[in-house]
N, C-alpha and C positions, 0 to 999 in steps of 0.2 A: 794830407787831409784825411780824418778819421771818414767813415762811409757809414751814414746811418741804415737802417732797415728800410728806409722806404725808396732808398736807392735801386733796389733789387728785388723788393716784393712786391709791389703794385704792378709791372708791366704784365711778370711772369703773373700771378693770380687771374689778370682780366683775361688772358691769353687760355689759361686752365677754364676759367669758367664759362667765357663764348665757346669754346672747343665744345664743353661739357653740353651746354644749353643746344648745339646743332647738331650733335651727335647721339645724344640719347633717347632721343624719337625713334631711332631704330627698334622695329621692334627683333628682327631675325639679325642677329649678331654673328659672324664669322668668327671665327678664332684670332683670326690678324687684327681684327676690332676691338675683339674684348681685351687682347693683350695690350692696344692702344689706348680704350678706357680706362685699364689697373693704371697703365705707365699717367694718363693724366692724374689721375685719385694720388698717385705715388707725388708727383710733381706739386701738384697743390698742398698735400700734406706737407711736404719738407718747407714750402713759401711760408705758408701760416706757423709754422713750426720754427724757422728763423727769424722771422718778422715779431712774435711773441717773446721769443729769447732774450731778443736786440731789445726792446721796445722796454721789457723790464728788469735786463743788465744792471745793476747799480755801479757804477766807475766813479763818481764822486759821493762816497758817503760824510762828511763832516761838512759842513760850512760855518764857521765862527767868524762873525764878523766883529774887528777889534773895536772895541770900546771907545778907547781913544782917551781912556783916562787910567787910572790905578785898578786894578779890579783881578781878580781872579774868576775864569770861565771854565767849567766842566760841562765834558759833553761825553757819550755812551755811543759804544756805534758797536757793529758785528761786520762782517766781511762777506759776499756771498762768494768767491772762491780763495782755495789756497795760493796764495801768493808768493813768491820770494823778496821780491820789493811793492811795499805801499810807500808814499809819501804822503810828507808834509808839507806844505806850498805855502807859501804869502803871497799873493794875488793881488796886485798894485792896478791902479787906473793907470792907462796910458799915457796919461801928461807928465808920470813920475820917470829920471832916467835912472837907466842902472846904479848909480852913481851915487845917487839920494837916496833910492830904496835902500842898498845894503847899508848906510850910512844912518839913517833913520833906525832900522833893524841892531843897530850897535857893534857893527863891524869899525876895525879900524885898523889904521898902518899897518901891514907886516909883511913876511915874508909869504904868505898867500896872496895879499893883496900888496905889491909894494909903492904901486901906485894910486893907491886911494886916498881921496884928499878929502875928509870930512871937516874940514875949520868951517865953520860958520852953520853945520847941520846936527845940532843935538840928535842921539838916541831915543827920543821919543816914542818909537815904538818896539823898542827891546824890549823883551817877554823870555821867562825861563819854560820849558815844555816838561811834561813827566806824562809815561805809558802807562797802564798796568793792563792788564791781561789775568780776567779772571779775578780781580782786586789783588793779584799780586804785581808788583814789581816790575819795570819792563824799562824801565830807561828812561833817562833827563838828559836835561841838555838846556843849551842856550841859543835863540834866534842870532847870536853873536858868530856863531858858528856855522853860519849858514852854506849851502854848498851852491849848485851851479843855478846859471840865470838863463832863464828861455821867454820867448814870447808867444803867446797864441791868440789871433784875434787883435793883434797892437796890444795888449796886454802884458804887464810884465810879471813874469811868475818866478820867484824865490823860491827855492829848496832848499826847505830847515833840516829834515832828517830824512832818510829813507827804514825803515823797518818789515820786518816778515810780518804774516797774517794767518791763521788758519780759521777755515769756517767753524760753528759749534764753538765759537768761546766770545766772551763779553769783554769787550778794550772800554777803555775808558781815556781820554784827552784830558791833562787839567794844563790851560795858558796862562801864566803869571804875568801881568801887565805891568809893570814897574812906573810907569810915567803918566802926564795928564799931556795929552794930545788935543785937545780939545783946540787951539788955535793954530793947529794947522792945517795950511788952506787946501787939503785933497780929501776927495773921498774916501771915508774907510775903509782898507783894507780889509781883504776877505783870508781867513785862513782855513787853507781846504784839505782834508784828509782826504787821498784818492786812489786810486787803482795805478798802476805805474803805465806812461803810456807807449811806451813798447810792447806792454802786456793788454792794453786797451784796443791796438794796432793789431795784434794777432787773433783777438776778439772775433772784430769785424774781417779779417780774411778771411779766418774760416769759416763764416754766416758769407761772404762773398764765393765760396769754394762752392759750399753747399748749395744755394742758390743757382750758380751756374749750370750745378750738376741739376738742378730742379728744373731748369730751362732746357737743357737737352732732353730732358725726359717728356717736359710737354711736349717739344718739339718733334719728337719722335712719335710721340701719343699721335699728336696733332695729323701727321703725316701716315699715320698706317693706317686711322679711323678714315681719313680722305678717302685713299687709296681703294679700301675696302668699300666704302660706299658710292666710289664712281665704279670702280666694276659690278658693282651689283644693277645699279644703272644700266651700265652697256648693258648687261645680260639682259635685261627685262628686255631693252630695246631692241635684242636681234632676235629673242622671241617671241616679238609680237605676231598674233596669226594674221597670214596671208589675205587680202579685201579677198570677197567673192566675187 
């Protein structure tokens, strides 16, 4: 299960800020204090510094949802990191099974699939794909060719191609839709250009890494500003002067 930002920056944050809010009334600050006040500023920074990261990450850039008739669809997208695999998805409702979707998609009998039985499920939604990168050239292909099946959500998601990405250049999607789909009975299909999710997964650890490192540091903040202000306490209170 992917781990959004708010998994890990809202406890760490309130914890920074009531810290912040009972601590800075001091007016005579110790050294042990003040190094627990930087360590909270430090800890709060890196929360708000993850939580912005996460919050505007882009991991699915395309959404094309199929027509479901004859048509040809262009779509423009950019990358916000370098990648070594982005995909391409076909993203099925849940009511559809494996089976139908690659079937539908225009797969049929072979030695990749040897057990696939499409009689009675036309291609309907076979579509031919072309890259280009920069308005050059980047690669075609066929939904016929599709590669592995996952699910997320009871969702069924199709892998048509996987491709590289670099940030700083302009791709372009063009879907060829060969068929009229229009009478049949599912939702249409969504086809998604996206961040690969291994590389989505590694994402959010190290915004999970960072984080944890940002909660030891309140934590420690937390704990030396305490510290420093109950013995300043006791002192006051064992020099109180003597009743007369």
């Amino acid at each position: 299960m992917l781990l959004g930002p708010d998994k890990f920056a809202s406890p760490g944050i309130l914890i920074c800020i009531v810290a912040g809010i009972l601590f800075l009334n001091q007016m005579k600050l110790t050294r042990s204090a003040k190094a627990g006040l930087v360590l909270l500023a430090i800890g709060l920074s890196i929360f708000l510094a993850v939580a912005i990261w996460l919050k505007t990450t882009r991991t699915t850039l395309v959404d094309i949802p199929m027509p479901m008739r004859a048509e040809v669809t262009r779509k423009d997208f950019s990358v916000d990191y370098d990648g070594p695999i982005y995909g391409m998805v076909a993203r099925f409702d849940r009511s559809v099974s494996e089976t139908t979707a690659r079937c539908l998609l225009g797969a049929t009998n072979s030695d990749l699939y040897p057990e696939l039985d499409c009689s009675g499920i036309a291609p309907l939604l076979k579509f031919t794909w072309e890259l280009r990168r920069d308005g050059q050239f980047g690669g075609s292909g066929s939904s016929a060719n599709m590669g592995s099946v996952s699910k997320m959500d009871g969702a069924l998601r199709v892998m048509i191609v996987g491709f590289p990405a670099q940030k700083n250049h302009r791709y372009q999607a063009t879907l060829t839709f060969e068929n009229n789909a229009m009478d049949l009975k599912i939702p249409p299909p969504i086809v998604q250009i996206e961040l690969d999710s291994f590389v989505k997964e590694d994402l959010f650890i190290l915004g999970a890494i960072l984080d944890s490192l940002a909660s030891v540091m309140c934590l420690v903040g937390v704990v030396l500003v305490t510290v420093s202000l109950l013995k300043k306490k006791f002192k006051s209170l064992t020099t109180l002067p003597e009743p007369s």
